[in-house]
N, C-alpha and C positions, 0 to 999 in steps of 0.2 A: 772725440777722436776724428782727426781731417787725415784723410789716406789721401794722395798724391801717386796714383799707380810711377813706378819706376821705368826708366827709358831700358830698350832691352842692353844684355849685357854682351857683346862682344866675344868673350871668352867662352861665356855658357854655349852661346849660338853658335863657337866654331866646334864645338865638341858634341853639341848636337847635331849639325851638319854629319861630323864627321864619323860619328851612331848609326846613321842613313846609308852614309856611301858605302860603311863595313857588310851592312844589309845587303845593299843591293848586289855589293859585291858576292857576299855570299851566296846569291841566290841565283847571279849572272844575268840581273836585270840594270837599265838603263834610267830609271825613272820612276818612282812612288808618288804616288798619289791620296796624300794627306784630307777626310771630310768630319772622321768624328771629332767632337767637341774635346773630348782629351787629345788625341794626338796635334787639331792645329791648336789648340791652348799652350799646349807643350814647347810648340817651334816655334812659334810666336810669341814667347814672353809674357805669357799669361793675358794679350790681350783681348779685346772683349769683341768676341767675334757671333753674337747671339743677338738678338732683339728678343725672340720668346725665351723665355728661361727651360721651354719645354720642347721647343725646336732642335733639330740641326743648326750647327751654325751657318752664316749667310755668305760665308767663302771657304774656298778651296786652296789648298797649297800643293805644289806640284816640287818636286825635288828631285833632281838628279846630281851627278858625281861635282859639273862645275856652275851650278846655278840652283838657283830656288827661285821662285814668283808665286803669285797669288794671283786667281781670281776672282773677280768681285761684280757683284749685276752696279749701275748707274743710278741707281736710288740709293745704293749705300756707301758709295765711294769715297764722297765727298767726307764726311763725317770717320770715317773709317781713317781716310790719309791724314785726315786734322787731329785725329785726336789717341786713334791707337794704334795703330800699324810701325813696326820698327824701319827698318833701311832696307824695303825689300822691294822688286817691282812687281806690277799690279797691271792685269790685263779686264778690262773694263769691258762687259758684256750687257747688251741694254736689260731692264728689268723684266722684261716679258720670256728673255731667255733660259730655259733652264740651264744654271751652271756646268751639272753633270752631262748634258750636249756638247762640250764644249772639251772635254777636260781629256786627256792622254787614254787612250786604251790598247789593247792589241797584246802582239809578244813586245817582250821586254820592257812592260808597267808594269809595275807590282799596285793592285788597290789593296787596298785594308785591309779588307775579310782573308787577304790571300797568307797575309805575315802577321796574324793580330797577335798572336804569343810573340812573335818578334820585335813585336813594337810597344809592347808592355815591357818586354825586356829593356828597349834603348831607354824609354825614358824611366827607369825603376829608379836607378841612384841619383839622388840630387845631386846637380851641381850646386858649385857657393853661392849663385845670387837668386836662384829657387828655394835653398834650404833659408836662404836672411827672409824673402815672401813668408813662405812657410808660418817660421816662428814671429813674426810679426800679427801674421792672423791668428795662430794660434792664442796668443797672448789676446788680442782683442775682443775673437768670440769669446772666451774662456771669461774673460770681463764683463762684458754682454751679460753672459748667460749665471753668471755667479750673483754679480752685484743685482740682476732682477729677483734672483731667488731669497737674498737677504731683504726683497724689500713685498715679499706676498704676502698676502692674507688667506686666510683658510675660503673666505666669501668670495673671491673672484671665481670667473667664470674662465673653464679652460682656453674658450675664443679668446677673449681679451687678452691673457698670458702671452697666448702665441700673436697677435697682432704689436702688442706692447715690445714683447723681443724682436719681433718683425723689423719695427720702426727702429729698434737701434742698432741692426745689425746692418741695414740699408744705409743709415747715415754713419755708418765706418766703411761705407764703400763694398759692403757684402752681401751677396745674394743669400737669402735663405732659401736653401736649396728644398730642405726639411724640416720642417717643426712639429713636433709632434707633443701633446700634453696629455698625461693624465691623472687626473683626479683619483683621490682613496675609493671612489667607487668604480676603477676601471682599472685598476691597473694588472688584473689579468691580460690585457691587451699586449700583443709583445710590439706592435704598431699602433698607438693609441691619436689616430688624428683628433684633432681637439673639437669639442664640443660646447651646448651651452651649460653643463653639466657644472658644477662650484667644486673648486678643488679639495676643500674637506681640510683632516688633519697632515693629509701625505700627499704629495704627489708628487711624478718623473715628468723631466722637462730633457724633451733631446734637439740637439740643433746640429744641421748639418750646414757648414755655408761656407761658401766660394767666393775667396779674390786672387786677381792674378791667374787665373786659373786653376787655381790647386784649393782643394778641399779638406776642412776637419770635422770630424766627427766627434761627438760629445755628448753624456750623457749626466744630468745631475740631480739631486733630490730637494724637495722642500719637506721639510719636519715642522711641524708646526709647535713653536717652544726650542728647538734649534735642537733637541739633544732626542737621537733616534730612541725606542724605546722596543724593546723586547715582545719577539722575537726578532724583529725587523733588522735590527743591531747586527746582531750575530749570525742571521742568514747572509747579510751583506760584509760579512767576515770571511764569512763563505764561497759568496760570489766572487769576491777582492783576491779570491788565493786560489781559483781555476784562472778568474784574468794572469795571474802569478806566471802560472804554467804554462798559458799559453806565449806570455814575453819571454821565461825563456827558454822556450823553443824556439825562439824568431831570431837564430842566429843565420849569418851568411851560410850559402851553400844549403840548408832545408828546404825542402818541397814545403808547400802548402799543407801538401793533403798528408807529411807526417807532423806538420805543426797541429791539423785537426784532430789527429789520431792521439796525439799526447795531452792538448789541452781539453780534447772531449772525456778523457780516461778520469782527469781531472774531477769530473761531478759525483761520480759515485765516491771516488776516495775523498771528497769534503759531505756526504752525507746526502748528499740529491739524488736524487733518480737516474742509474744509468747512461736513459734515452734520452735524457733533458737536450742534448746537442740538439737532438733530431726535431723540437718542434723549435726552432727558430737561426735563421745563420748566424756564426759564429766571429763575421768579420771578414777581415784579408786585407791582402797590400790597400793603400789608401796614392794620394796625390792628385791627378787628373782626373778623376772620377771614385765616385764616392768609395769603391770598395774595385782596385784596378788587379786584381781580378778577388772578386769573393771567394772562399775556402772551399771547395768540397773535397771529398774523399778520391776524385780522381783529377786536381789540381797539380798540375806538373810545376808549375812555375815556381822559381827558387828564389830563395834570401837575397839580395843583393846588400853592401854595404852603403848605407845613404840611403837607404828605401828608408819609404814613411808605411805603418799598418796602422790599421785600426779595430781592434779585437773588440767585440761585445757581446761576452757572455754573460747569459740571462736566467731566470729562474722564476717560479712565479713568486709575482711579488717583490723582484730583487734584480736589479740590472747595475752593470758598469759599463763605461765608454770613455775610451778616450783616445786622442793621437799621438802617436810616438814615431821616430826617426830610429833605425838602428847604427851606432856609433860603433868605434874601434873601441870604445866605453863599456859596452853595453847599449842598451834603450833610453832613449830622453824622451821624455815627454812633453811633447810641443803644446797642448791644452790646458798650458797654465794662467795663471794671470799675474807672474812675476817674471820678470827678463833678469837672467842672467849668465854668465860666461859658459859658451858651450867650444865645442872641437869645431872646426869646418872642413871639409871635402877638401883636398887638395887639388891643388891648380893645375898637376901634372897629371897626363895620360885622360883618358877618354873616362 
């Protein structure tokens, strides 16, 4: 797999613009001011605006009604204007200066912290050349993470697994944001970082990984003999038919926290425990960050159409994951390892 990040799109970036100015409008401010990793991943076309994968990213984007720019310290410019930055200007600040010194404050800025529900809302619906990133990654991890599981042995070591998927998720141009392995002796774990522990007859392999900026989430099993076996079968029958409930609840116009309410109600009517919601989260919108915003029971934020989630209800011993897009369709689910013919966002309206 050779990825070739994509130039940004035009159209996307006037509609994201034009996301901003409704904002700022609404708010009767003059100028926002874009730092976390999701939102200038968002405006920026998914470009790679990180050195640590654990950092902030290493510029700021500034946005008002008739401009946009970017600042950037002088250690990273060069490399930033060559190789990922779209058609934007760029105010170059030497390296020793903190960016945030430098950057709009006062009345009539909006920062982040001040509109973060608002700006999970601008960027909820894909546009078309987000949703094409999207399902392009999806297909690749999905590839990734399938094709290593059809080739393990019960004798590996959980380290090696997650190094091995490492490597090829890096040379598809993908961050592993997440990887997590465990072996038939762990998988009480509902977080199982990987170990030197040998995977046995079972074990869950989850991968979380970012290009372009946008993120999927994935969850898959190794069976040892390829055909699960009893009870494990049928609890994951189980599990498959609350994930059910909570797609579709994920239509436009729901809250979060009544999509939790209906796919938590979910466990006891397949046979699990009530509370099972309560020892692990449940998921939530997905795209620019891993879970844009995770579910809880006092999550305001609603369905939009073109939103991406990623639901992962769990059990012991039994988990599903995956990412999906919500369509005029129904749900697609972008975490495949087959491409084929989907709907796309229209090119009209915001």
């Amino acid at each position: 797999m050779n990825h070739e990040r994509p130039g940004p799109d035009e159209d996307d970036r006037r509609r994201k613009h034009a996301r901003l100015v409704s904002l700022l409008e609404a708010r009767g401010a003059g100028t926002i001011v874009l730092r976390s990793a999701a939102a200038v991943s968002w405006y920026l076309d998914g470009s790679r605006v990180h050195v640590s994968l654990a950092a902030d990213p290493i510029v700021a984007v500034v946005v008002s009604p008739g401009d946009a720019w970017l600042v950037a310290t002088s250690n990273e410019v060069d490399r930033l204007q060559a190789e990922e930055l779209p058609d934007i200007r760029v105010r170059t600040v030497p390296w020793h200066t903190p960016i945030d010194a430098v950057l709009p404050s006062g009345d009539g800025v909006l920062q982040e912290a001040d509109v973060a529900a608002e700006l999970r809302a601008a960027r909820a619906s894909l546009l078309p050349a987000e949703l094409a990133r999207f399902r392009s990654l999806g297909r690749e991890t999905t590839s990734a993470l399938e094709t290593l599981v059809d080739e393990l042995d019960p004798a590996r070591t959980e380290r090696a697994v997650a190094a091995d998927l490492a490597g090829r998720l890096v040379a598809a141009g993908i961050d592993p944001l997440v990887l997590l392995v465990a072996g038939e002796g762990r998988l009480a774990h509902r977080h199982p970082l990987p170990t030197e522990g040998r995977l046995g007859s079972r074990a869950m392999l989850v991968a979380c990984g970012r290009r372009d900026g946008l993120i999927v989430n994935l969850t898959r099993w190794f069976d040892e003999g390829g055909t699960p076996a009893e009870p494990f079968a049928t609890d994951m029958q189980r599990i498959r038919a609350v994930e059910r409930a909570y797609l579709d609840a994920t239509v436009p116009g729901a809250s979060l926290a009544d999509i939790l309410r209906t796919g938590s109600a979910a466990y006891a009517e397949q046979g699990f425990d009530a509370d099972e919601w309560t020892r692990h989260h449940q998921g939530g919108a997905a795209g620019y960050a891993g879970r844009d915003p995770r579910a809880t029971p006092e999550a305001t934020d609603v369905v939009q159409l073109w939103q991406a989630f990623a639901w992962n209800p769990t059990a012991p011993g039994v988990k599903v994951e995956d990412t999906v897009v919500v369509t005029p369709d129904g749900v697609e689910v972008l975490t495949t390892s087959t491409a084929s013919t989907h709907p796309t966002p229209s090119t009209v309206g915001g």
